[in-house]
C-alpha positions in Angstrom: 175.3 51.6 100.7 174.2 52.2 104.4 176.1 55.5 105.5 177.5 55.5 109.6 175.2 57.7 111.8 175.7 60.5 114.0 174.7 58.1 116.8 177.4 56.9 118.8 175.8 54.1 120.6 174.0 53.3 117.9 177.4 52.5 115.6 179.0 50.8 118.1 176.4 48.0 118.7 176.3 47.9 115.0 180.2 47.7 114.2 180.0 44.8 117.4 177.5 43.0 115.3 178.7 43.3 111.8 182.2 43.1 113.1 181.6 39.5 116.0 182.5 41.2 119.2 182.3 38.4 121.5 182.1 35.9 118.8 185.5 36.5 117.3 188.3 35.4 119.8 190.7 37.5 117.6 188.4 40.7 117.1 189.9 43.2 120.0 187.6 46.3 120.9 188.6 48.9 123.3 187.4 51.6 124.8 188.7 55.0 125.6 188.0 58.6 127.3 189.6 60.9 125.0 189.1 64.6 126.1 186.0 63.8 127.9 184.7 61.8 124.8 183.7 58.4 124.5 185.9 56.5 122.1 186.1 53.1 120.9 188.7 51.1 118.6 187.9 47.7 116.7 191.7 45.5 115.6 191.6 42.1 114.5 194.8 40.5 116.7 197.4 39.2 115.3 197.2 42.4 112.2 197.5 45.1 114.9 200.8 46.9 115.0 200.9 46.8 119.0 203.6 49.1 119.8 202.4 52.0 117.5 198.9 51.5 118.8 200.2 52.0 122.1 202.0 54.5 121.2 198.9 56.2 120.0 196.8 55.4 122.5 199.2 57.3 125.5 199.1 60.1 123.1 195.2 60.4 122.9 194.8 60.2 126.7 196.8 62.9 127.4 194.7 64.9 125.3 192.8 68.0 126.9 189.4 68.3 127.0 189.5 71.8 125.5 191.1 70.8 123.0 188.4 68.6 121.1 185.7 70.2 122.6 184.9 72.0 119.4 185.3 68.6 117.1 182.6 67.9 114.5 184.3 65.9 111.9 186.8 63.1 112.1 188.8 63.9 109.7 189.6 67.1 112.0 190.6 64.8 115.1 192.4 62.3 112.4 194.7 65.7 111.3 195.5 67.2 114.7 195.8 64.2 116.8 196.2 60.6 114.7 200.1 60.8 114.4 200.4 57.5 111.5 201.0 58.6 108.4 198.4 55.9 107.1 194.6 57.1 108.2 191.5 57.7 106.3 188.0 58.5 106.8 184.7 56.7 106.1 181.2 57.1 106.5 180.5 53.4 104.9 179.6 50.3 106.9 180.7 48.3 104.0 183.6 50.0 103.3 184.5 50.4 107.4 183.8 46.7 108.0 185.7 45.2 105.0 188.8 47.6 106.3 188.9 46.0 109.6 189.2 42.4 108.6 192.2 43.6 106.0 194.0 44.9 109.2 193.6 48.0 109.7 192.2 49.8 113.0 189.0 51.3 113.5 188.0 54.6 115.9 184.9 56.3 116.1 184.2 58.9 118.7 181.4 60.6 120.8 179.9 63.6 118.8 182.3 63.1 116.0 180.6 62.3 112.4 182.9 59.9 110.1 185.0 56.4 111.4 189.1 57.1 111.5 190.7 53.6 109.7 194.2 53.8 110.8 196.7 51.6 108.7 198.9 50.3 111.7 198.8 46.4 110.4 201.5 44.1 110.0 200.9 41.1 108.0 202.0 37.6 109.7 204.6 36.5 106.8 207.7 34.0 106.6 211.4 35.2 105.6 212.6 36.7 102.0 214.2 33.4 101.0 215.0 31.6 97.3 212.2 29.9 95.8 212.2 26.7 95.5 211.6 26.1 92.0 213.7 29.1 91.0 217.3 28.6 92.4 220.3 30.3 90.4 224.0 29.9 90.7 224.6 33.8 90.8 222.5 37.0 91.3 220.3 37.2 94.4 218.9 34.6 96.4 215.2 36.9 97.6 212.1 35.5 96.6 208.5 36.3 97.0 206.4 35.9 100.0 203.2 36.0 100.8 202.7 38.9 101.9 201.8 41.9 99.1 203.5 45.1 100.5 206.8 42.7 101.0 206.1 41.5 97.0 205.8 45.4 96.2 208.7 46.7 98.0 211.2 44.0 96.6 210.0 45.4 92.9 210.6 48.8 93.8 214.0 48.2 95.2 215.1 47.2 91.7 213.0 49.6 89.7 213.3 53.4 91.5 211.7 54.8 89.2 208.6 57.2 89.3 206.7 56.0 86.5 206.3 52.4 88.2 202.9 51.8 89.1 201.1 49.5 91.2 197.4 49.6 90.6 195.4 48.0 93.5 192.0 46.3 93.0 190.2 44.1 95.4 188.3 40.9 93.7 186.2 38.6 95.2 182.6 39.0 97.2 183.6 37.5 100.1 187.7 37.1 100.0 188.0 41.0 99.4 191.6 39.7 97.9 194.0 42.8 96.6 194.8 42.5 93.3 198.0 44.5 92.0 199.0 45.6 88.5 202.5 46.3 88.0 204.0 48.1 85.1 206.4 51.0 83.7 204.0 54.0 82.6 205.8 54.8 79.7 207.2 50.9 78.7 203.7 49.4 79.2 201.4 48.3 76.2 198.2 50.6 77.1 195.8 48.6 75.0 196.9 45.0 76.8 196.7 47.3 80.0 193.0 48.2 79.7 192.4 44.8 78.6 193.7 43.0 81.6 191.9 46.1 84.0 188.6 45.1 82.3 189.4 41.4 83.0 190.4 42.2 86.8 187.7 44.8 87.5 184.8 42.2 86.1 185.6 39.0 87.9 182.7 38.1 89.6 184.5 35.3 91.9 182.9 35.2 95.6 186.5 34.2 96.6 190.4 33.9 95.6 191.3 30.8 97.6 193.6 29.7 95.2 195.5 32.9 94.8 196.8 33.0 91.4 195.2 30.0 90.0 191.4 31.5 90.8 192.4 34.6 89.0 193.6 33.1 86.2 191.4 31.1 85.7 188.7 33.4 86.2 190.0 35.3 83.5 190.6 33.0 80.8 188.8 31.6 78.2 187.2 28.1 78.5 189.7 25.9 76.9 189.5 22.8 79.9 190.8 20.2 76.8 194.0 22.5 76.3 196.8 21.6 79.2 199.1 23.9 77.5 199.6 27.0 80.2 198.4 30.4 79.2 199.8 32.4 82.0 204.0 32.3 83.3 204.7 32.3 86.9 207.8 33.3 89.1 208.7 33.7 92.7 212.2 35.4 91.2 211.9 39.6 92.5 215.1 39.9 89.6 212.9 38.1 86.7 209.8 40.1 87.7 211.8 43.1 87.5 213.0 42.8 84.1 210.1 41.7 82.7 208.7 45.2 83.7 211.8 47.0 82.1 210.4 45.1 79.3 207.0 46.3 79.1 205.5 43.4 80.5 202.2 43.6 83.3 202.8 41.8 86.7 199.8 40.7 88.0 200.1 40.1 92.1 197.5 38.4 94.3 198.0 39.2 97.8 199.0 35.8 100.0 200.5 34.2 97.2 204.2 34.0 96.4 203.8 33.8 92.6 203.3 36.4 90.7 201.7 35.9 86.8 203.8 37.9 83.8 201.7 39.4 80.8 201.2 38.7 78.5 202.1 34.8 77.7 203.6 33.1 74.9 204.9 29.5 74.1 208.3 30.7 73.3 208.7 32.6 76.9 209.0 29.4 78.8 212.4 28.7 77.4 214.1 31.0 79.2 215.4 31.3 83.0 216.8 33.3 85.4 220.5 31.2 84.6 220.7 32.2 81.3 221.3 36.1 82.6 223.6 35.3 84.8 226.1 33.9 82.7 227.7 35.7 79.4 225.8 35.1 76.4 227.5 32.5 74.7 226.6 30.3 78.0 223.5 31.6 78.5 222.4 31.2 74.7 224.1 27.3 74.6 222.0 26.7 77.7 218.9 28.0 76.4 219.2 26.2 73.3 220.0 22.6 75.3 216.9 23.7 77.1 214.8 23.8 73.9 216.2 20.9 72.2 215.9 18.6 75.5 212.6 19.6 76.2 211.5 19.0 72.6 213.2 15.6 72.6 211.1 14.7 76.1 208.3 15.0 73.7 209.1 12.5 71.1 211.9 9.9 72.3 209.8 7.7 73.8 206.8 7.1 71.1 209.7 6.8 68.3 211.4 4.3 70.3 208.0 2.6 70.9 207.2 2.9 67.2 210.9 1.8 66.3 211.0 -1.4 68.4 207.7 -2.3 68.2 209.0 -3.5 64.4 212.5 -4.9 65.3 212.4 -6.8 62.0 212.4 -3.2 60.1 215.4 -1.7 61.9 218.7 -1.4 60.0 221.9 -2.3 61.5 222.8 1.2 63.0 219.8 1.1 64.9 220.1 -2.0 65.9 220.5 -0.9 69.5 217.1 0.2 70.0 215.8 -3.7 70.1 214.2 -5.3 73.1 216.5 -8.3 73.8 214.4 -10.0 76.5 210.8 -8.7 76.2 208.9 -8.7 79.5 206.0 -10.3 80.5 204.1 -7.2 79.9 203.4 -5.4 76.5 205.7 -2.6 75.8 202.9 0.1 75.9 201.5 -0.8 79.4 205.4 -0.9 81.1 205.7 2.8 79.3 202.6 3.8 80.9 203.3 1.8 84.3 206.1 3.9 84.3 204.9 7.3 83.1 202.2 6.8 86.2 204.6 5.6 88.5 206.8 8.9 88.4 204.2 10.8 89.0 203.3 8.9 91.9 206.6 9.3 93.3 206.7 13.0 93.1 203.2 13.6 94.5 204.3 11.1 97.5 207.7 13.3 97.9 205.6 16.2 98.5 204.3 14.4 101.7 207.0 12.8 102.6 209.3 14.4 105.8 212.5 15.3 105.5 213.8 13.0 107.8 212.1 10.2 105.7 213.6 11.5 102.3 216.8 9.6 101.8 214.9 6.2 102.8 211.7 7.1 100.3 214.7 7.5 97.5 216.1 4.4 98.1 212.7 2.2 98.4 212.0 4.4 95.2 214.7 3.4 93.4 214.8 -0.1 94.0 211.2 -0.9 92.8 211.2 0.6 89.6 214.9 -0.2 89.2 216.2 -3.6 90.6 213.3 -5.4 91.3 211.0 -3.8 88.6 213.6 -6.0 85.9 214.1 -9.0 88.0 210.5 -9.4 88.6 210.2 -9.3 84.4 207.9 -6.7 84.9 209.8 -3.7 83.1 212.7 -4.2 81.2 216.3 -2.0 80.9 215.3 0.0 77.6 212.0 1.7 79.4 213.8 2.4 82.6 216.6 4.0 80.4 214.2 6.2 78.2 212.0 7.0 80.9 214.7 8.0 83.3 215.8 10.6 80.2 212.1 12.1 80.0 211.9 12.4 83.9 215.1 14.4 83.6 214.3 16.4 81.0 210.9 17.6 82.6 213.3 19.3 85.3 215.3 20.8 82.5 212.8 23.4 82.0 210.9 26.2 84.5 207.7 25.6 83.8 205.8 22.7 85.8 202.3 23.2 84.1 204.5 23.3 80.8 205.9 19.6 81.6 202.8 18.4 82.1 201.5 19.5 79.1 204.2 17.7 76.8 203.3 14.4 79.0 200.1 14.6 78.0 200.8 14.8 74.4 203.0 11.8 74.5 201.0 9.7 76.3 198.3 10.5 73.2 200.9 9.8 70.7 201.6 6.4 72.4 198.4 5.6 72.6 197.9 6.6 68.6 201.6 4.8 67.8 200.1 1.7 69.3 196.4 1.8 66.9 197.7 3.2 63.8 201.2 3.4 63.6 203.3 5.7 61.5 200.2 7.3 60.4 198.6 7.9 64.2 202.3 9.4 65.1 202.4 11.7 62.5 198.7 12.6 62.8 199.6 13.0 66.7 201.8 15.8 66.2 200.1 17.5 63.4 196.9 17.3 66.2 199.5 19.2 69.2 200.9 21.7 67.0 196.7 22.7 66.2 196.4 22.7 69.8 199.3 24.6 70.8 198.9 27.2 67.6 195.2 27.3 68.5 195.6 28.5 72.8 194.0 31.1 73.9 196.5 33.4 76.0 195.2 35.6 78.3 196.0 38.7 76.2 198.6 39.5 73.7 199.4 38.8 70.4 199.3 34.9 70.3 200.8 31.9 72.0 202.8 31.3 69.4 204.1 35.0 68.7 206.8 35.9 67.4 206.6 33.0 65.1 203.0 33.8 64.2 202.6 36.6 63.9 206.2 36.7 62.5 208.7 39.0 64.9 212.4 38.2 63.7 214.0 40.3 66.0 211.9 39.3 69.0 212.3 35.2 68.0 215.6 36.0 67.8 215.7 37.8 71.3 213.9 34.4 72.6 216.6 32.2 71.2 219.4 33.9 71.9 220.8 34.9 74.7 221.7 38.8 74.1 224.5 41.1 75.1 223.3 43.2 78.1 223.8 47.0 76.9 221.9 49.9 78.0 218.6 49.3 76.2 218.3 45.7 76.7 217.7 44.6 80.4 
């Protein structure tokens, strides 16, 4: 690694290269005449705190010559005379360059061995607002940003405690992304820790573009078959929190506003932030719907498929499962029609403007409702069942999770409709092998603590418990 010289010219032609002087519109340099020295500073704009900069800056000319005159080393000037708290010292292009383009402010002086990197940066970041996918009826409304120090802070505010740690790393050959570990010292699991340190500190990843997605899946196992998720997300400060008070690992990627919980089983995506903020009768009944909705979102349309396929084999009670006016198209392709068609709708809702909203709902509903029936393209029953599963989806946190389970039933359809009884029962026996056989990131197993058997903790997971002074 290419050490800074004693030079002064020399570095500062060198830091305009490496740095785009003149080719940058954003990269500011200035120069300065500090006690009869030569002085220049490198800030990217836009990062630059400009009113402690100035600050600085009508301190440093003011300075008397005799008073640096004896100055050999910068870390002498950056004691008596850089009044931010935030300042180190460097001798390594590398290290000095990638410095500058994370924000902070270079300064190297005439005669003076070693670059000063002050910290005065401030982030461009939106408001502390609720996340979107993570509203509550009670407890706080803050979520996440993107912005790292603002993720940081909003943990500490609800864990002062001096055992919390947040472990930086940077990742990424180009990127130069911070990384953050998050855990209680004395709560935290220290062989998961070292295993998710080894994972963090060996991605070899030119860039984190994706935030949290390019980390994780950096880190995992190849499974690319396997839609089940291996990692659970939140923007919630209040969830991330107690998952720490729990022992759990947060893993934050700075400029994203989701941060990843450690480790990851099946059984953790069942709960929400609701179920805490209610007493826990509620909070356990809501969980439970939760479970038994989601489960049913799984199955209710390939049995009704499987069912009315054979309307001549239904007893009376079920009678109300027939097809009374079959459509002009096969039962199968309206379920799939359908099944695409939703999905359609929610990726066009993502680009649709708000102003447009309430007319795309409308147009929405009237072709697959309405018109969709008159046209005999879909009949009642598929709307109805369909309708139920697109509901249920919503029921539970986890996006990547819904998408999983509509996988697996459109397999099981797919299956009902070759062999049957026998493809749906060899459907589910084939997603309980897949989920018992994901690969989580680390821990125990996806499917812990129902294998490897944990009573208390699969009770814990079911149940919403009383809050008391252990459990938080």
């Amino acid at each position: 690694m290419e050490q800074l010289s004693q030079d002064f010219a020399a570095n500062q032609k060198i830091f305009d290269q490496l740095l785009g002087v003149g080719r940058n519109y954003d990269m500011v340099s200035r120069d300065f005449i500090i006690g009869g020295r030569r002085v220049r500073v490198w800030v990217l704009d836009g990062y630059g705190e400009d009113a402690v900069l100035e600050r600085m800056g009508a301190f440093w000319l003011n300075i008397a010559p005799e008073r640096v005159q004896n100055i050999k080393e910068m870390q002498e000037f950056a004691d008596g005379f850089v009044t931010f708290c935030e300042v180190n010292v460097s001798f390594s292009y590398d290290d000095i360059v990638t410095s500058v383009l994370l924000g902070k402010t270079l300064l190297i002086m005439e005669g003076v061995s070693g670059a000063a990197l002050i910290d005065a940066k401030k982030y461009p970041a939106r408001s502390v607002e609720e996340p979107a996918d993570g509203k509550v009826l009670r407890g706080s409304h803050d979520g996440f940003v993107e912005t790292l120090l603002h993720n940081t802070a909003l943990i500490r505010r609800r864990i002062r405690d001096p055992r919390l740690t947040m472990e930086n790393h940077k990742v990424g050959g180009r990127s130069k992304t911070d990384i953050v570990l998050c855990y209680l010292e004395d709560r935290v699991d220290k062989k998961l820790l070292d295993q998710i340190r080894k994972k963090v500190t060996n991605l070899d990843v030119n860039s984190i573009s994706m935030g949290q997605e390019s980390v994780a899946e950096s880190m995992m196992a190849p499974q690319w078959y396997n839609p089940f998720p291996k990692v659970r997300y939140t923007e919630r400060p209040d969830a991330a929190a107690a998952s720490v008070m729990e022992g759990e690992i947060l893993l934050l990627v700075d400029n994203s506003p989701s941060v990843m919980i450690l480790p990851t089983t099946f059984f953790d995506f069942i709960q929400e932030a609701n179920d805490f903020y209610f007493p826990p009768l509620i909070g356990s009944y809501l969980r439970l719907v939760r479970f038994m909705v989601f489960l049913l979102s799984l199955i209710i349309t390939p049995v009704w498929y499987l069912l009315a396929s054979h309307p001549e084999n239904l007893p009376e009670y079920l009678a109300f499962l027939k097809v009374e006016e079959p459509g002009g198209v096969s039962l199968l392709l309206q379920l799939f029609i359908v099944e695409f068609l939703v999905d359609i709708l929610k990726l066009a809702s993502l680009n649709t403007p708000s102003s447009l909203a309430n007319s795309f709902s409308m147009l929405g509903a009237l072709i697959l409702g309405d018109f969709a029936v008159q046209a005999r393209w879909l009949v009642p029953e598929v709307l109805v069942y369909m309708a139920f599963v697109s509901i249920a989806t919503f029921a539970q946190p986890s996006f990547e999770l819904g998408y999983a389970f509509k996988l697996v039933r459109l397999v099981l359809l797919v299956l009902i409709a070759l062999f049957e009884w026998w493809g749906f029962g060899f459907g589910l026996l084939g997603a309980l092998v897949l989920v018992a056989t994901t690969k989580p990131l680390v821990g125990p197993g996806y499917l812990y603590p129902l294998i490897p058997f944990n009573w208390e903790a699969l009770r814990g997971l079911l149940i919403r418990r009383p809050i008391s002074r252990k459990n938080t």
